[in-house]
N, C-alpha and C positions, 0 to 999 in steps of 0.2 A: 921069114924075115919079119920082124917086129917094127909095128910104125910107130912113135910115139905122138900123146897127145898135148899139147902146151898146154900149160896150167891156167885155170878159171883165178880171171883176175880177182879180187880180193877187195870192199867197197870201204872207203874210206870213212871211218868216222867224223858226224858231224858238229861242228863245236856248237856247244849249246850256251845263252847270252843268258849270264844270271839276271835276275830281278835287281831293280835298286832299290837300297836298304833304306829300310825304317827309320822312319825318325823317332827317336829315343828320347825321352823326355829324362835332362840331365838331373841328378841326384841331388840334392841339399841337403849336405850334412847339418845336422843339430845335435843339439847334446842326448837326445831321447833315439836316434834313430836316423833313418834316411827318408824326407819327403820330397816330392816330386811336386815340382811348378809345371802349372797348366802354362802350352802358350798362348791360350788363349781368352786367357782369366781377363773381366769387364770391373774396374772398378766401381764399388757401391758409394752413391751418395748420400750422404746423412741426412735425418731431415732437421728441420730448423721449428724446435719449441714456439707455439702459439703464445706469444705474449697474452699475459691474464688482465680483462679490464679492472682498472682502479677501481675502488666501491666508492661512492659518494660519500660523502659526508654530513652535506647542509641539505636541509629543506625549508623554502620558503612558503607562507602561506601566502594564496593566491587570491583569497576571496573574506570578505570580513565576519566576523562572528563564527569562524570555525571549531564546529566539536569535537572536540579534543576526550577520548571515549578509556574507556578501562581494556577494550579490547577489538579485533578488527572487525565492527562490525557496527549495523545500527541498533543491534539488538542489547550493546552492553551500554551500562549507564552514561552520562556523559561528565567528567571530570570538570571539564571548565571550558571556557569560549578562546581561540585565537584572537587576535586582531589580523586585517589586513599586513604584510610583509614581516609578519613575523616570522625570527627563523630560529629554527631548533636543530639541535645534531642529532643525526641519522642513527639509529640504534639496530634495528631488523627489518624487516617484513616480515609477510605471511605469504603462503607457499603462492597463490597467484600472482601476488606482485600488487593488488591493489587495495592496501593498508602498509603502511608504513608506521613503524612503533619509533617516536620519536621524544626527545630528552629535552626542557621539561617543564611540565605545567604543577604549579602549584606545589614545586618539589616533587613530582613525581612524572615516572614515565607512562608517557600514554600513546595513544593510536589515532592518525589520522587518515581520511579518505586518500590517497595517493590522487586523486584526479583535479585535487584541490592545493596541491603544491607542486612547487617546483623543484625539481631535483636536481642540484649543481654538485658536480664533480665526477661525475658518473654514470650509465646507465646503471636502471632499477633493479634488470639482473644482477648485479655485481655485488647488491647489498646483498649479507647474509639471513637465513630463512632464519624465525624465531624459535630459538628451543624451547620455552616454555608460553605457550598461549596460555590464558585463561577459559575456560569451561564456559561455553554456552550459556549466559544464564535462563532456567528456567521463566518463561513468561507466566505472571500471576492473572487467575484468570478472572477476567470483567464482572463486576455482578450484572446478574440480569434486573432489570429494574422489574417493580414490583407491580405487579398490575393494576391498574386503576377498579375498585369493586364497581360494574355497576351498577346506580343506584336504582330503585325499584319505581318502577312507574308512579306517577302522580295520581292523586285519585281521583280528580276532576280530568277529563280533555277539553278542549275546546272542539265544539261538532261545524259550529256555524257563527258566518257573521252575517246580517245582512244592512246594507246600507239603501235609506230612501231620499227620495229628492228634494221631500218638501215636508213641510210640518216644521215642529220646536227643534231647534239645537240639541241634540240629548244623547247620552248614551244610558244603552237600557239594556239593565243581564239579566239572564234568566240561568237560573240553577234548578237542574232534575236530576234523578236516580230513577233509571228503568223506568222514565216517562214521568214520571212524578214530580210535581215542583218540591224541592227541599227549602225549607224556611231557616231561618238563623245562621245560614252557612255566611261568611263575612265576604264582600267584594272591596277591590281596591284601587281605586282610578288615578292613574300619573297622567300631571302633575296637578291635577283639581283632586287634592285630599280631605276639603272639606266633604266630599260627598260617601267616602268610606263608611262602611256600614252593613248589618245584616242586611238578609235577602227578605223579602215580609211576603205577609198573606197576601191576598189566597194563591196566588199563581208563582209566587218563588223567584220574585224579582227586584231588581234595586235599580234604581234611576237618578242618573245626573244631567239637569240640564245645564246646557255650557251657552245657550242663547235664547231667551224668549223670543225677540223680535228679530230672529234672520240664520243666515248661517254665520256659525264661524269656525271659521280653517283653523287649522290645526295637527298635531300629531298625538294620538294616545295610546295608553298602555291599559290595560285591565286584567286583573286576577284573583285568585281567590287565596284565602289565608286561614291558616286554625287558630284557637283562640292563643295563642303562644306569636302569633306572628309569621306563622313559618306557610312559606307558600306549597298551595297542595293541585296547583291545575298550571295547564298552560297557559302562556301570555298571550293575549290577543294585542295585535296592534290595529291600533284603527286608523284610517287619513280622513277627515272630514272637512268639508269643500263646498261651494256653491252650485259647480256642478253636476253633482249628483249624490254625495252624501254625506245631506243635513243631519238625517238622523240615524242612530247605528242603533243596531239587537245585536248583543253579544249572549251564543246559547253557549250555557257549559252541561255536561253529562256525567255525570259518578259511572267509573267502569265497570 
């Protein structure tokens, strides 16, 4: 006898839950093709042009007698003087900004300091840079002045003076060479000219009295001259006083 066995149940398939679909970015047709919009495209915003400042056009002068030059600088010549509130139209600058080439003196255009006018209508940047400056001009150079020769020592010095307290009024020179009295050599006493004169024997001296009976004050000069005039020693000045010198020795010495 045959048993049978009931049949192995059979497992149900299990439904499987699709994905949800993508999102598709919808088509634009154009005439070249099909393009796709982002959805998530950020619109851009323009920017907005820098308005460009006005250039000036007037410059007043700010201060009187200004020089008004051939180029921006104090090295180029000077054309002609401004007066105080004068005003010219604006032509250039130079690349710093501090010359301004302005219109016009003497019929012509020239350059002023910018720190010495006024600049209406504008900042300085605004003005245009100048296309053509003028060339540096070379500076001419100084002469040197000539030197003064100098002149060659006198032949006589003065060695000594001596003042004494008492005795004549007098002034009394004495002329030597290497100790020796020199005779004939001429002395010259300011302002008592009468006393001018060779130096005599035997001892090489000339003498002016200026008071027999006392002192008198005074101021002098003494020197010696060749037979031309022409002074050959030092000056001696002398102060003679009551008290203490009545009488003066003026020594001179050949060098």
């Amino acid at each position: 006898m045959v048993t049978s066995q009931p049949p192995t149940p059979t497992p149900s398939p299990q439904a499987t839950t699709p994905p949800p679909p993508t999102s598709t970015p919808t088509p634009k047709s154009s005439g070249q093709g099909t393009t796709f919009e982002s959805p998530l495209a950020t619109p851009t915003q323009s920017k907005q042009p820098t308005p460009t400042p006005k250039a000036p056009t007037k410059a007043v002068v700010t201060t009187d007698n200004l020089n008004i030059r051939t180029g921006p600088g104090l090295v180029y010549p000077i054309i002609d003087k401004a007066k105080i509130n004068t005003e010219f139209q604006i032509v250039a600058r130079n690349k710093a900004g501090d010359w301004i080439q302005v219109c016009c003196i003497k019929g012509k255009k020239g350059w002023a300091s910018a720190k010495y006018l006024r600049i209406e209508g504008g900042p300085v940047s605004a003005i245009k840079i100048a296309a053509n400056i003028p060339p540096t001009p070379t500076p001419r150079p100084r002469p040197r002045p000539t030197p003064t020769p100098t002149p060659p020592p006198l032949p006589y010095v003065l060695t000594s003076i001596k003042c004494l307290g008492s005795g004549t009024a007098e002034l009394k020179v004495f002329v030597r060479a290497g100790g020796k009295p020199q005779i004939g050599v001429n002395v010259v006493f300011v302002p008592v000219g009468v006393c001018n004169g060779p130096t005599n024997p035997p001892d090489g001296s000339r003498g002016c009295i200026l008071k027999v009976d006392g002192p008198l004050p005074g101021n002098w000069q003494v020197y010696l001259t060749d037979e031309a005039g022409n002074r050959i020693s030092d000056v001696a000045n002398i102060k003679t006083d009551s008290s203490g010198c009545i009488r003066a020795e003026i020594y001179f010495d050949h060098r």
